[in-house]
Each structure stands twice: as C-alpha cells, then as structure tokens.
N, C-alpha and C positions, 0 to 999 in steps of 0.2 A: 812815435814820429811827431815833431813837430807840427802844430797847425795855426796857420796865420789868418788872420782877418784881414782883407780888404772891403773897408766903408769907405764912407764921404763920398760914394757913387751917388749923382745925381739923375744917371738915368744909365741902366744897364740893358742893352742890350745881348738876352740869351740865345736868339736864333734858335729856340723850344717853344714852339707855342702851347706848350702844356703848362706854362709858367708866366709871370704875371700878365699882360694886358689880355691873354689871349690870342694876339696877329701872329704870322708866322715871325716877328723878331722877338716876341715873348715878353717886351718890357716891361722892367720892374725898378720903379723910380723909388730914388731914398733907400737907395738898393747895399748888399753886401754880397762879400761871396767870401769863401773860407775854404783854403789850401791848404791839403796836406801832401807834403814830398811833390809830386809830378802831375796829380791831379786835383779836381777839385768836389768838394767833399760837403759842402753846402753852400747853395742860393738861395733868396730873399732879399725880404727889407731887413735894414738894419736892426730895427729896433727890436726883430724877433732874433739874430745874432745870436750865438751858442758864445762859450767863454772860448777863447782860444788862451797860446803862449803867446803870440805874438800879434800885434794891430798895426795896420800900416792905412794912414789917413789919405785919400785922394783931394780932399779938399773940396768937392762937389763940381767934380769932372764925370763924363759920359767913358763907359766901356765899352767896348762891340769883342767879340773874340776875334783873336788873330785869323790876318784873312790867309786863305788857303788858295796859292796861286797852284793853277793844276795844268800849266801850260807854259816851259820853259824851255830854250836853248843855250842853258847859262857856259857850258862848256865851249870856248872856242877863243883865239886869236884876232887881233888886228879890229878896226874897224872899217866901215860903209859912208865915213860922211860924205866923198864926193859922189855917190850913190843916191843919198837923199838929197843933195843940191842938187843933182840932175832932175831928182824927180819933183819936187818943188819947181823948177824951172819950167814942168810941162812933161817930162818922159815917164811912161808906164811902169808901170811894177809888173813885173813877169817874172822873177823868181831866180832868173839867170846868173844874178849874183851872187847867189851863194857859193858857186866856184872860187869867188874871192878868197872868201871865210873857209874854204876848204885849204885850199894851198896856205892860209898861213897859219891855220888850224897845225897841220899838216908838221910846221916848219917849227913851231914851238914846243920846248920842250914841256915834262912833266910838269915841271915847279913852275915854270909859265903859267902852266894851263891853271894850275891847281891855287897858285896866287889869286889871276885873273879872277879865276869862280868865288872864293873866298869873298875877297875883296866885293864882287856884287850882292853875294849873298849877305852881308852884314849892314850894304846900303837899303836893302830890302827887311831887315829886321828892325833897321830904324822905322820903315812906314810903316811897320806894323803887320807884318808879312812873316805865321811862322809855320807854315808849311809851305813846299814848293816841290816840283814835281819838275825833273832836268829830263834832256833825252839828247842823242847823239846825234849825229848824222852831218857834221863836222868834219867826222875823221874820211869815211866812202871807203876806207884798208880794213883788211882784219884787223891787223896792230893799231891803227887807227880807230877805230870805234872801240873796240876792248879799251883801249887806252881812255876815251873818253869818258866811258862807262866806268873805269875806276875811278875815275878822281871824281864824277858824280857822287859816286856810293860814300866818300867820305863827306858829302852834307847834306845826303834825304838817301832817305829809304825806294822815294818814290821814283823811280829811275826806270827811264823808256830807251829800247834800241829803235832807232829810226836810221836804219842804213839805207830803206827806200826813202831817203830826203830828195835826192836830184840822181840823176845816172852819172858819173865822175866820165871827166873830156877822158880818160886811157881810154873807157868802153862808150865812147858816143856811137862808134860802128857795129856794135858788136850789145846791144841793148841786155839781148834773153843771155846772155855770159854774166852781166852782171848782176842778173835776176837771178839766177843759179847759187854765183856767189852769196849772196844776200840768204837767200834761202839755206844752203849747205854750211859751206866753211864758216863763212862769220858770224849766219845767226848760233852754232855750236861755241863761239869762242864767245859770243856775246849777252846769250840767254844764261848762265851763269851769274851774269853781272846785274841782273834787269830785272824791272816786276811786270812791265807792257813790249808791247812791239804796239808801233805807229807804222802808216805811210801815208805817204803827199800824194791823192791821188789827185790832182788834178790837172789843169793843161801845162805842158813842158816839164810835168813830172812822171808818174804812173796811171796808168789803162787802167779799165777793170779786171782785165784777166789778172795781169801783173798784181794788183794791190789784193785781189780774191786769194792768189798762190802766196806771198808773202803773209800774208795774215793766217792763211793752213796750216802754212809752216809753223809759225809762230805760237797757235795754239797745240799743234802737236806737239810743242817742247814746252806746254805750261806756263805763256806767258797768256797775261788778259790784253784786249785790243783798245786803245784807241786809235785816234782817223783824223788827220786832216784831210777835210772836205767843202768842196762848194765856194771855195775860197773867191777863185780867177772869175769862172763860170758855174752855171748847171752843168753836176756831172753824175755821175754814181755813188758818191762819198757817200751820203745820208743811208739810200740805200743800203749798201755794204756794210756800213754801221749797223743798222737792222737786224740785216742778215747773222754776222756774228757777234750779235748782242754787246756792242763793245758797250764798254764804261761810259764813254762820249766820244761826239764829232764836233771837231772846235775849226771853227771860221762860219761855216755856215751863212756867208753872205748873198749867194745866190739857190733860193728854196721853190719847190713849186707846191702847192696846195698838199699834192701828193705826200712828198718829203715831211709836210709838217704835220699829216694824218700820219703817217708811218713813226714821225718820234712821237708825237702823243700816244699812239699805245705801246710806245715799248717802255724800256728804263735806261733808254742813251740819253745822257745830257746833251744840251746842244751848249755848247762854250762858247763863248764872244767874244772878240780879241780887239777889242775897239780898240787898243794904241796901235795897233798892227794897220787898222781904217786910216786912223787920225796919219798913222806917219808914210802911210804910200798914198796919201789922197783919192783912197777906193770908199765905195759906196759901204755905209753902215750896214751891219745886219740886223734885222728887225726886230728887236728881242720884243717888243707890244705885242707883235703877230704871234711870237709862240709863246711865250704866256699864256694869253688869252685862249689859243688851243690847246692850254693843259700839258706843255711841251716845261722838263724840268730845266733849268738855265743857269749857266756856271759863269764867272766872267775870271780872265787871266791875263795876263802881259803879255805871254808872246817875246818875251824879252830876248830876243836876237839881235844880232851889230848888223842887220841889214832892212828889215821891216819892221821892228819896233822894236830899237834901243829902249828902251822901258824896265824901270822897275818898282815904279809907286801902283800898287792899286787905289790907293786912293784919286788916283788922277784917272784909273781905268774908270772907277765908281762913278765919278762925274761923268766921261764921255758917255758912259752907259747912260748918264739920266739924261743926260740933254741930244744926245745920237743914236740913241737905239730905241727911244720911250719906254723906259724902267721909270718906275719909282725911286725915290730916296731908298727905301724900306726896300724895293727891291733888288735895286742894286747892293746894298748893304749883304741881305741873306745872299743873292748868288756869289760873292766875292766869301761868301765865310760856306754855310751850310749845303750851298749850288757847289762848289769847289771840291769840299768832303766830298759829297755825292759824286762827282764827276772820278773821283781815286776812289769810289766805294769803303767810304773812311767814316767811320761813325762815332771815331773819338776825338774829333778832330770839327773846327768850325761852327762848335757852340759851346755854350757855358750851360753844363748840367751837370749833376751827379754821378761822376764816374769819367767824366772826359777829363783831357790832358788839360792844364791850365796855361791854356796860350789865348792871349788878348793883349787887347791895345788900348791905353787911356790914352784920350784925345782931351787937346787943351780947348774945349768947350763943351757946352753944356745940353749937345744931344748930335747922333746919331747923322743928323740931317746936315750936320757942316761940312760934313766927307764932300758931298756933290754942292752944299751952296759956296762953299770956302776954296773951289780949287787951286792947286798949286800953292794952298800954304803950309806952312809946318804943324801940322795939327796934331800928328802923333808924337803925346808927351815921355812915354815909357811903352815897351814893347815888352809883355812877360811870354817865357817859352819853357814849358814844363814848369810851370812851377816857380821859372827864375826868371828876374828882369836881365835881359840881354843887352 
C-alpha cells in the first residue's frame, strides 16, 4: 500500500491529547502525518518522519481534522427565505414552518432530492466538513421518510429517522394516529434505512409521553437515540435523553441546574446549534455553563431551509466562541472530537494512529483563525479517507 507524507504542517491540530502539547487539541508544531490507503498511520514532527513513496508539501499551513457535523436535515425541497425575512422583521420562530418544507419535500422527486443533498454536501467538503450525520423528517409518509432515508444512505452512514419532526396538517385532529404511525408502519419501513431515531420534543412538537413511546419503539428495532431538546423552552428533552442513554441532546438552549447535573454524569453530548441561534434570533445556549460542569459538548449546523440554512462549521466555530463562551481550542475539539462523540464514532474527529484520514488544511498559520477570521475562505484543501475531495 502506498504511504504518503504530509509536512510543511506549521501547526497540527490532533484532537489526541496524548500527543504533542498535551491540551485536549494535542498540538504538534512543525508537524507531519503519514497516510496509508484510508487511514492514518503516523504522527509527529517532521523531522522525525519515516521515508514514505510519496510527500506532499503544505507549505507551513495549520491542520485541524475534518470537522464532524453530527446534526443535519440535508434531505429536503424548496426553501424558507420569506420565513427568515419575517423573522428578522420581529416574528418568533415556533417551528411551524416546517410544513412548508414538507409539502415541497413531499412534491420533489428522487433526483431532486438526491441533487439538492449532493450538491450541499460537496459545499460542506469544501469547509472542511467530512463527516455528517442527515435525518428525515421531511417526508411525515411511509414513502416519504423511506424515501428520504435512501438518498441519505447514499452520502453517510450516519443517518437518523425523525418521523416525530412535527405532527403532518392530514393528522392535526387525530395526534395518537400519528404516533402509532410513527411507531408501527414507518418506523418498520424506516429502521432498515437508519442508525438513530430522533424526536422534537419540544413545544408544538412532541409530549413526553409521545417522545418516551417513539424512542421505545425505536430501541426495540435496534436503533440508538438522539433528541432534540430544550430548544423553544424548558421541557423533558434533557431528561429523556438521560433516561435512554441517548448519544446526544442537541439545542439545549433552555437548561436548569438539574438538566446540567444529570448530563454531567451521564455520556449524552449536549450539541449546540448556534446557526440555528444566530438565524431565528433565539437566545444562545451556554456551552461555558456546561463545560465547566463537566458536561461533554458537540457543535453542528443544524442545516435545514428553515432555521439554519447553514453549512460552514467554521462559521458555527466562531458563533460558538463569541455566543455560547467556548474557547478557540474549544470550539475547535467540539466541532471535530465533541462531534465523533456525539455519533459514538472513534475513528473519526481526530488525527491518530488508526483513524480515517479526514482533515482540513487552512490557509493560515494556526487553529485560532477558524473563530478570529469569520466568514473567510480559510479552508485550502479538504482530505476524506485518505483523499483530497
């Protein structure tokens, strides 16, 4: 097998802190790394470098691994702008619009959908984004979520059923009909296609009863749980996350003392969706607070046509430094290492010995440009397995 060197790293970010400086990003300046096939097979400084076949020079540019977005709605039709001009103008975000994005979800065909996704997915390999993690809830039909869920499965693995996204207008009278649904007929048409079940449990979505049963269901056919929670208001999300040990509960912007005792001793990520903040003009959630109580912390897009068209994390990284009080260094790890963890993924979201070789050379000279440089093109080359994409 071929093995290539990459030097002229001026400052690598490993997300290992068993490897150079020590800190949980691991850095090691004057740094190399060395690829073989899909993973990567030695770290250091260069000058300790093994001989490979092949060298490829960065010129004394900064690495971070490909960040792992672990929070997506990339499957869907149409867009929300007169939605975010309304809400800009002064009106609330309450979640209602996603019936939009259903009906045209709904109206587009395969190769629609399967462009549409494509197409954002390759905008997001440019930022440097090489894992992502999609979920339904789009479609509200059997055919409809099955449908979504395949064209998911042709660009991640990591693919979530969230048919409890909203209750679809046919069952607005008829609520526990479509909780059945959800539970019965679709999640069987739809746990074939999926690695998680989600639900929205918050206000003008799902109860706690409703998201308790959906999520039963869900693990009696073998799927793992994530949660949107706590988003709107205080609700149960956090909780319930707890309860069935999900992966993560991502929003997390309304927490009570409780809620951040209860993730500190479990091992649910709490996820931060700052573009989802920044683009409804809702209050941040406090990633300093759970931090500092030992709470583990993911950051994601959120990338939906209705609360955060988004697909740069790097732009998330920054909101996170200056909107939620993260660190550079920490928003850096929860966008790569925080990410992994939140998909239970340990090959993925750092540069070690045996991980996949996905990362991002940035046209500057450390780690710290991501949150001071926002909104510029700072990712020069995106590698994913192995290969620059």
């Amino acid at each position: 097998m071929t093995a290539t060197l990459i030097t002229g790293i001026c400052e690598l970010s490993t997300c290992d802190p068993s490897q150079g400086d020590g800190s949980p990003l691991g850095i090691v300046r004057d740094a190399a790394v060395v690829v073989a096939g899909e993973r990567v097979v030695w770290v250091g400084e260069a000058l300790a470098a093994p001989a490979t076949d092949d060298c490829i020079d960065l010129g004394g540019k900064a690495v971070v691994p490909g960040f792992v977005d672990s929070h997506t709605h990339l499957v869907f039709a149409g867009d929300r702008a007169a939605e975010f001009d309304a809400r800009m103008g002064g009106e609330p975000y309450t979640g209602g619009g996603i019936s939009t994005t259903v009906a045209a979800t709904r109206a587009a065909s395969r190769e629609e959908l399967r462009a549409h996704t494509r197409s954002l997915v390759a905008e997001m390999r440019t930022l440097g984004t090489t894992t992502v993690e999609i979920k339904s809830g789009y479609g509200l039909t059997v055919a409809d979520e099955a449908r979504i869920l395949e064209v998911a499965r042709e660009f991640t693995d990591e693919t979530t059923f969230l048919g409890a996204h909203v209750v679809p207008a046919e069952y607005a009278d008829d609520r526990a009909a479509y909780v059945d649904l959800v539970c019965g007929e679709m999640l069987r048409a739809c746990a074939p296609r999926a690695h998680w079940i989600d639900v929205f449990c918050d206000t003008g979505a799902f109860d706690e009863a409703e998201t308790r049963r959906v999520l039963s269901a869900g693990v009696a056919m073998g799927l793992g749980v994530r949660l949107h929670g706590n988003q709107l208001e205080h609700g149960p999300g956090v909780r319930l996350a707890v309860e069935f040990s999900a992966a993560s509960v991502d929003h997390c912007t309304h927490l009570t003392d409780d809620d951040v005792a209860a993730l500190a001793a479990s091992d649910v990520v709490a996820t931060l969706l700052p573009g989802s903040d920044f683009s409804t003009r809702a209050p941040y959630a406090n990633g300093r607070r759970l931090l500092d109580a030992g709470v583990t912390v993911a950051i994601a897009t959120d990338c939906n046509p209705g609360s955060s068209y988004v697909t740069s994390m790097p732009l998330c990284i920054a909101l996170a430094v200056r909107e939620t009080g993260l660190t550079p260094a920490e928003a850096l790890y929860a966008a790569t290492r925080g990410g992994a963890k939140a998909l239970r993924r340990d090959d993925v979201g750092h540069l070690a010995v045996g991980a996949y070789a996905d990362f991002a050379v940035l046209d500057a000279p450390s780690h710290l440009h991501l949150a001071y440089r926002p909104g510029s093109a700072l990712v020069a080359q995106s590698w994913r397995r192995g290969t620059r994409t």
